[in-house]
N, C-alpha and C positions, 0 to 999 in steps of 0.2 A: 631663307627669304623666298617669297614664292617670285613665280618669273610675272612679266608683264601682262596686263590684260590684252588676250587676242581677241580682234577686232572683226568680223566680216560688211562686208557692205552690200547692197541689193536694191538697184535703182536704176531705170533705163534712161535715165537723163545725165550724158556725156558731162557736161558745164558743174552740174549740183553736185555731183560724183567726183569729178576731179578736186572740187575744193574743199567737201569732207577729207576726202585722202590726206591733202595735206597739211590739215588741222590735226587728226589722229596722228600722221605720223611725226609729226611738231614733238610728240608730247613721249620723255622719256618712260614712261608706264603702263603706254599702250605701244601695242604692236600692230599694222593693219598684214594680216594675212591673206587677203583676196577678196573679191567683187563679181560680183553677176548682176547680169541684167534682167533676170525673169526669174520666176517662183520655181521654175522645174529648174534651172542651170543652179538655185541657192540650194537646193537639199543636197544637191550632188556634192557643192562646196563645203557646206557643212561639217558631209561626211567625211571632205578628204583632209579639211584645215583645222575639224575639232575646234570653232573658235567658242571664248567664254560668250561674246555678244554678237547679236548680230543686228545691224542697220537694216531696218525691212520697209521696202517703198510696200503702199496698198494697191495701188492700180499699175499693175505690168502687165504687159505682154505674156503670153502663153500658158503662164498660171499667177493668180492674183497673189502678192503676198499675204492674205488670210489666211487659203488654201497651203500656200507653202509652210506658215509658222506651224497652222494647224498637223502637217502633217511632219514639222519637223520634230515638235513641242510630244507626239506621237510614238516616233518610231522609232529616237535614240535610244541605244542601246547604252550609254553611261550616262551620264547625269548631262542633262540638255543644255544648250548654252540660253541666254538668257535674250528674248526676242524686243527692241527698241522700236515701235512702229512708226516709219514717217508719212505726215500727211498733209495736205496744203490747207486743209482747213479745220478747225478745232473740232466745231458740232457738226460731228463729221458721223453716219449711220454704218459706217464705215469700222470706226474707232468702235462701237459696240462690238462686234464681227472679230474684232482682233482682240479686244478683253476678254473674249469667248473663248476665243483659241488658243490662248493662253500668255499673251503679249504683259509682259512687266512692264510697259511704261510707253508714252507717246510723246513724238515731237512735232509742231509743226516746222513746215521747210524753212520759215523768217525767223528761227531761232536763233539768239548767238549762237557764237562758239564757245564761249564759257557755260551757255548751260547745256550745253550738246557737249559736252565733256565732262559735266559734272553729272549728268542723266546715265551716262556710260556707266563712272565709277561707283553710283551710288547704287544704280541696278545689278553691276556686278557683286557687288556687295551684301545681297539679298534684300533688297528694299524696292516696292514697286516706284515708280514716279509717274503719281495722273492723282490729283486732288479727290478725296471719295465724295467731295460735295458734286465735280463735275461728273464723276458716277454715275451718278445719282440720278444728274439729272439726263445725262444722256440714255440712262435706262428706263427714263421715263417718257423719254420723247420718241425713245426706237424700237421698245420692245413690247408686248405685253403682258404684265405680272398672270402665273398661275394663282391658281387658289389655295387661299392660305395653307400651309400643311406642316401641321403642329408637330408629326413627326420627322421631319426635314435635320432635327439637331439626335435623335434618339442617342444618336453613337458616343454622345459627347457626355462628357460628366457634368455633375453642377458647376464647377468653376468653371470649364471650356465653355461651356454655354454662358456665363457671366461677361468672359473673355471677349468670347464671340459676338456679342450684341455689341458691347463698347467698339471690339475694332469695325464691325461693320458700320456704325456710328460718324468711323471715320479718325478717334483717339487713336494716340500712336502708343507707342510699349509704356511710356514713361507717365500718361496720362492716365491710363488702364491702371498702372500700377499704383497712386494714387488713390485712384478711386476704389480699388480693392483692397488698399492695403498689402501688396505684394512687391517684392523687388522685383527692377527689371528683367534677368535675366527667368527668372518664373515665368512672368509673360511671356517671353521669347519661346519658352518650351512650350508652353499651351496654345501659343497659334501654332509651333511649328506640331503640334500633336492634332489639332483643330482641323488645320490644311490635309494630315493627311489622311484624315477619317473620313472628311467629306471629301477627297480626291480633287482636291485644289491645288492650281501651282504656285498662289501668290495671293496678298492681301488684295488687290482690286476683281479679284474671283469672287474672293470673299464678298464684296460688298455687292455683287452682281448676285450670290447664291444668294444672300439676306434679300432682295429687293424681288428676284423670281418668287421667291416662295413665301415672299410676305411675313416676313420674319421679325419687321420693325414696327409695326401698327398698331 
């Protein structure tokens, strides 16, 4: 049996912070291993607590949490923990910055606790959490698409590139599969072969690399 999911937390507000704490530590599956208040104090945590997730506030002091996932998401030397960005507002130019940098999923702060717990298990689990439709459209209100560049998928085989449209679409394993005619775990290997050809960390990259290079149109 594996051991419990470790936790970090990263948020300069004393009140919000104490009450995550003991919602995670509520929960026999998770462990909270330590907290920082700013972007430069979490990489240092990171390093010493090895945790699988970590709680990442966007606006702090000293270094932004963008800066800090980006450079966590970066510099690990084993397999990276899995970065949850929190932020007070949804269509937030912000939250583009962080699916940049390599962020598996977003919460706002007036989330339950049951989905602020179920966000944890499900990212730790390899699954991003952020809808590709609101992708979509935050990439469209924050960034601006390069030109189209037809070889953008070169690396990929015909099936990957089949794969690849449908998840960038926004279908999950089961519905790609379906539509090709492939069992699930097929799909499973052709995003995770997908991901790391174009050097991607997660399916909402994906829908960011489709939308930059004009991939769906």
């Amino acid at each position: 049996m594996t051991g419990p999911i470790r936790v970090v937390l990263v948020d300069d507000q004393p009140l919000f912070s104490a009450g995550l704490k003991m919602i995670i530590r509520s929960q026999h599956d998770l462990e909270f291993v330590g907290d920082a208040v700013d972007g430069e104090a979490a990489i240092k945590l990171v390093e010493e607590a090895k945790p699988d997730v970590v709680l990442m506030d966007i606006r702090m002091p000293v270094m932004d949490g963008i800066t800090a996932t980006r450079r966590i998401l970066s510099t690990a030397n084993t397999a990276p923990p899995k970065v949850i960005v929190l932020t007070t507002i949804q269509h937030d130019e912000a939250v583009v910055r962080a699916i940049q940098a390599g962020a598996a999923g977003f919460l706002t702060k007036d989330t339950t606790p049951d989905f602020l717990l179920a966000t944890i298990r499900t990212v730790h689990s390899g699954h991003s959490v952020m809808a590709p439709a609101l992708t979509n459209e935050l990439l469209r209100d924050y960034t601006t698409p390069g030109p189209a560049n037809d070889t953008a998928l070169e690396d990929l085989s015909g099936r990957e590139r089949d794969v690849f449209l449908l998840a960038a679409k926004g279908l999950g394993n089961a519905d790609i599969a379906g539509e090709l005619f492939l069992s699930e775990a097929t799909v499973k290997t052709h995003v995770g072969s997908i991901l790391a050809k174009l050097k991607l960390k997660n399916r909402i990259q994906l829908v960011a690399f489709a939308y930059q290079n004009q991939l769906l149109t």
